[in-house]
C-alpha positions as CSV (number, residue, x, y, z in Angstrom):
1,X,36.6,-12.8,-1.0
2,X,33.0,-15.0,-0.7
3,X,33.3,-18.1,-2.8
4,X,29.6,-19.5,-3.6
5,X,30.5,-22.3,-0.9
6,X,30.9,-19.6,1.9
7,X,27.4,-18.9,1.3
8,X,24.8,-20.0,3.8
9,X,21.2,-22.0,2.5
10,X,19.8,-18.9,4.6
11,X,22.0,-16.2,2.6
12,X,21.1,-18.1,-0.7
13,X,16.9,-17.9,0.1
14,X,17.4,-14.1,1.3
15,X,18.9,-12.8,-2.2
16,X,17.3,-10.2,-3.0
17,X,14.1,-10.7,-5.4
18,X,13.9,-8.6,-8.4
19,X,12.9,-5.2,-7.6
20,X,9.4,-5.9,-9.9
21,X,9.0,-8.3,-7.2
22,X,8.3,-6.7,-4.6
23,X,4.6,-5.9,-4.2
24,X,2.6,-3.5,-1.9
25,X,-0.6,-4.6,-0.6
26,X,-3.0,-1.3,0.6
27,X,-5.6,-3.2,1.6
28,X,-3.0,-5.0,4.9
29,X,-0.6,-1.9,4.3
30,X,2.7,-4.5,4.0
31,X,4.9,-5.4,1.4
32,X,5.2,-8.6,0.0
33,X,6.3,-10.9,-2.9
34,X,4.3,-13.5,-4.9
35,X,3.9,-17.0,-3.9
36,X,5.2,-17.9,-7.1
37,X,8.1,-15.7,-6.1
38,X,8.5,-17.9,-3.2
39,X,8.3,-20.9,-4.9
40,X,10.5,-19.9,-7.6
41,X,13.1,-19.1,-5.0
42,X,12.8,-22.8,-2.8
43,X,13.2,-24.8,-6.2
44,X,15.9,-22.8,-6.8
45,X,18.0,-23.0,-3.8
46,X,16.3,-26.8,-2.5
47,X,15.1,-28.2,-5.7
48,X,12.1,-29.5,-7.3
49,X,10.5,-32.1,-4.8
50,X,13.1,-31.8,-1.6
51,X,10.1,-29.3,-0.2
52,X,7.1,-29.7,0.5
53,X,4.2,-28.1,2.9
54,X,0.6,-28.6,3.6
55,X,-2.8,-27.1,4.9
56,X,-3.3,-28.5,8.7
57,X,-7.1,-27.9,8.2
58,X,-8.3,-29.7,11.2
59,X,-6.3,-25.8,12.6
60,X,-8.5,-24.0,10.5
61,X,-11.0,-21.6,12.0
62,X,-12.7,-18.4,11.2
63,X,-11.5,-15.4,13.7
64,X,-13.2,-11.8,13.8
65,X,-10.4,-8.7,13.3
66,X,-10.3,-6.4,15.9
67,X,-9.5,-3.5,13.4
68,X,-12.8,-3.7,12.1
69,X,-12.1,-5.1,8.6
70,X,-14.2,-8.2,8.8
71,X,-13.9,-12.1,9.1
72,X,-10.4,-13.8,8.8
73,X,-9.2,-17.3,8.4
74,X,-6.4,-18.4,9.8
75,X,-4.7,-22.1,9.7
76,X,-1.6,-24.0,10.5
77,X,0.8,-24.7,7.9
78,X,3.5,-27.7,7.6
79,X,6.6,-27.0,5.9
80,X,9.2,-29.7,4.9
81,X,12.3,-29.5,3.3
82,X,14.8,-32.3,2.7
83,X,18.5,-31.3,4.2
84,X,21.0,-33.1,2.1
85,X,23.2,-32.9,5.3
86,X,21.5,-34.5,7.4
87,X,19.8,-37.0,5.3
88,X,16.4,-36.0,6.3
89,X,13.4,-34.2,5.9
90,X,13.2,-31.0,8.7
91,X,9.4,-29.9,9.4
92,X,8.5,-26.5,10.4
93,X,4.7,-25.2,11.6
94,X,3.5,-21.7,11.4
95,X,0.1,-20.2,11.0
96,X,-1.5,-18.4,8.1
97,X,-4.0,-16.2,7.5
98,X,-6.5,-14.3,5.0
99,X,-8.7,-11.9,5.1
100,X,-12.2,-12.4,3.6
101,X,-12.3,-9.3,1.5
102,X,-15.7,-8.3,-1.1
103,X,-16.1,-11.5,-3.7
104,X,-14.3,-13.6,-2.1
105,X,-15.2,-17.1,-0.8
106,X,-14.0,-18.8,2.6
107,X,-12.5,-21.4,-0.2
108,X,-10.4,-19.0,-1.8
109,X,-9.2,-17.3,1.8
110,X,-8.3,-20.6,3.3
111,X,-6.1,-21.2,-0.2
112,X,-4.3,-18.1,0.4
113,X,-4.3,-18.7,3.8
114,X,-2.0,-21.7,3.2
115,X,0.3,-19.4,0.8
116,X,0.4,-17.1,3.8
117,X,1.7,-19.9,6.3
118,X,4.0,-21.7,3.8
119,X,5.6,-18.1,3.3
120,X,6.5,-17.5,6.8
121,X,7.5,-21.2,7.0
122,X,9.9,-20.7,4.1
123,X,11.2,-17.5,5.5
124,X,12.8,-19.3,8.8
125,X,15.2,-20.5,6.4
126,X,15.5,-16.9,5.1
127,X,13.1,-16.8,2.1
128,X,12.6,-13.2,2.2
129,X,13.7,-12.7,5.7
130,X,14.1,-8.9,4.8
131,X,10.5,-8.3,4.4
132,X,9.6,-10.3,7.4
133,X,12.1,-8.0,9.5
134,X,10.5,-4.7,7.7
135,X,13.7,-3.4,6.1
136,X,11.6,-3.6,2.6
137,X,9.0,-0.7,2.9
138,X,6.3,1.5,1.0
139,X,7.0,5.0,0.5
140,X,3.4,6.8,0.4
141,X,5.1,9.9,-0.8
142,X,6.8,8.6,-3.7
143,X,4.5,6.1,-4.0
144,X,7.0,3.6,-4.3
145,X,8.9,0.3,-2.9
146,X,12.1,1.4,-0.9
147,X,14.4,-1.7,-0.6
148,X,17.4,-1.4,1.5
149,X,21.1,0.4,0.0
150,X,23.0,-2.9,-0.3
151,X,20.3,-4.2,-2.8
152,X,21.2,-1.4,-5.4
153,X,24.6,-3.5,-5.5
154,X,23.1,-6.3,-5.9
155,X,21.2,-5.5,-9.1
156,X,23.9,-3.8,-10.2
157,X,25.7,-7.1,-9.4
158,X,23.4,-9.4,-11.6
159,X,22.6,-7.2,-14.2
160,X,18.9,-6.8,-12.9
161,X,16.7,-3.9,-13.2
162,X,17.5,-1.3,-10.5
163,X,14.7,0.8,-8.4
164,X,14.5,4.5,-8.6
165,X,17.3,6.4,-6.6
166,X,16.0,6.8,-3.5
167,X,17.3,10.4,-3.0
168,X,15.5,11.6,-6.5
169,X,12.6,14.2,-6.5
170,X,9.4,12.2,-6.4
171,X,8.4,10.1,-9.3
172,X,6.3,11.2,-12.4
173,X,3.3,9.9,-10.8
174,X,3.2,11.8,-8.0
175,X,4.6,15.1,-9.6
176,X,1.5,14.5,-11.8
177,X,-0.9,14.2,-8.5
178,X,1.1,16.6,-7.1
179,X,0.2,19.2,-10.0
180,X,-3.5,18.2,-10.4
181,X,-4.0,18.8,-6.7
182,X,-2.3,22.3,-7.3
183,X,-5.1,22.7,-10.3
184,X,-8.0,21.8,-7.9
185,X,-7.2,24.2,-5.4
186,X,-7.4,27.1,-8.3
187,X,-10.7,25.8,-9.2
188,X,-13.2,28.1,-7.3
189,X,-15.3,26.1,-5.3
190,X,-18.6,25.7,-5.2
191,X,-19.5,27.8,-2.9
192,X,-17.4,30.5,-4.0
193,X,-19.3,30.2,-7.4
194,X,-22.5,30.5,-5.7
195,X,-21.1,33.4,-3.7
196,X,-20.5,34.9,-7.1
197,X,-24.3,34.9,-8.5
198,X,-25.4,35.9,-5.9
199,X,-23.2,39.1,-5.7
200,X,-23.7,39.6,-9.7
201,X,-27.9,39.4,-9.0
202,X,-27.1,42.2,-6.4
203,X,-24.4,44.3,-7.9
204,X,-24.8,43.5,-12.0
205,X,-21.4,42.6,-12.3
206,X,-19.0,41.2,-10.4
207,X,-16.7,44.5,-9.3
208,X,-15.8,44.8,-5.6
209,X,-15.8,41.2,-5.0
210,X,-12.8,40.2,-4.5
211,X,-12.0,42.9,-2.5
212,X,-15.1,42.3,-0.4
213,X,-14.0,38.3,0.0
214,X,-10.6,39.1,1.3
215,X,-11.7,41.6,3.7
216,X,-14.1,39.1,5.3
217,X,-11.0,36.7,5.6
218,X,-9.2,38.8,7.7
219,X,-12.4,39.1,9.8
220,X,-11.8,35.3,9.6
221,X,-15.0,34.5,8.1
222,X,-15.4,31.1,6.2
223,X,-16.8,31.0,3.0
224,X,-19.9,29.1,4.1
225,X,-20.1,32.3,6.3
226,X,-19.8,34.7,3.7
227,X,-22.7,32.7,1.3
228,X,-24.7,33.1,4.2
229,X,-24.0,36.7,4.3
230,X,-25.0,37.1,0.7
231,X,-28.1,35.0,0.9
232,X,-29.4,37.4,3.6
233,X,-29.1,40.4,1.8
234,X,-30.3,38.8,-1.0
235,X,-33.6,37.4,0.5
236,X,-33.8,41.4,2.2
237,X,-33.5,42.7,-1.0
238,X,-35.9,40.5,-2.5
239,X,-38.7,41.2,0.5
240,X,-38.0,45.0,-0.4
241,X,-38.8,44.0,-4.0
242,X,-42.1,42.1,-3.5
243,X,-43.3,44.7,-0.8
């Protein structure tokens, strides 16, 4: 059996975060957790003032993506922590980044920039380690955070809310999508509803239709194909008309 002493420090800052924790960000498509989170997790484990970490902003610069999503600062971060056994303070460097996105200031992407770097600093002790190693990932089907099995144990463990079962039908989100998308492809379209005038102007009513649309689909007509179609004999019918 594990006694609490058996525990590593880098066991004790890769607990598991509460599953509400666990964010997903679209904009980077990666999961994360909060600063705060982070934070929460090193007084915890370290304690209040036996960590510290700073912005190295002599490092900082401004770098163009590649990927096409604009300007990026990135900056080196220093990370200390005090080890009790050693009777001093360890100091760890890693870089950090942030994208400028809409509204947002080089001031307040070089802040988060700093979050960014003290994060990855933290998680060579094991803060998170999980995400950093991708075992926590975003389910775009079920629209949902998937965290690994041994996790559902864990919550179980500590009394803490559990995530969905991971081998349910979809959640009621996307059931809802799911149905409205079924709705929207019964909704004619609109060409289909201009096909429709057109044929009433020609035939009165609407009889034959149908039938006439799914012949031309097995002729593998579109219906962009079949309005022009219509529009023809309607502009033939019209010259007849005015002649």
């Amino acid at each position: 059996m594990t006694t609490t002493n058996d525990i590593t420090l880098f066991q004790k800052m890769n607990f598991p975060f509460p599953y509400s924790e666990y964010q997903y960000d679209s904009f980077n498509d990666r999961c994360y957790v909060s600063g705060q989170a982070i934070t929460e997790r090193l007084n915890e484990v370290l304690g209040v003032g036996y960590w510290k970490y700073q912005g190295l902003h002599e490092t900082e610069k401004i770098i163009q993506d590649n990927n096409g999503k604009g300007s990026r600062v990135k900056i080196y971060v220093e990370f200390s922590f005090y080890n009790t056994d050693l009777k001093e303070w360890v100091t760890f460097v890693d870089a950090g980044s942030e994208q400028i996105k809409a509204g947002m200031n080089e001031g307040d992407a070089t802040k988060s920039a700093i979050t960014d770097g003290m994060k990855k600093c933290a998680s060579r002790l094991g803060v998170a380690s999980d995400l950093y190693k991708g075992l926590v990932t975003w389910d775009k089907q079920r629209q949902c955070i998937i965290v690994p099995e041994h996790y559902l144990n864990y919550y179980e463990q500590q009394n803490l809310t559990s995530p969905i079962n991971h081998n349910q039908t979809p959640t009621t989100q996307q059931n809802k999508k799911t149905t409205l998308t079924a709705k929207l492809q019964q909704r004619p379209s609109t060409t289909q509803a201009k096909m429709k005038t057109i044929w009433k102007s020609l035939a009165g009513d609407l009889d034959g239709f149908t039938e006439w649309v799914s012949k031309k689909k097995q002729e593998k007509l579109t219906e962009k194909q079949m309005l022009l179609l219509l529009e023809q004999r309607a502009n033939k019918q019209k010259a007849v008309t005015t002649a």
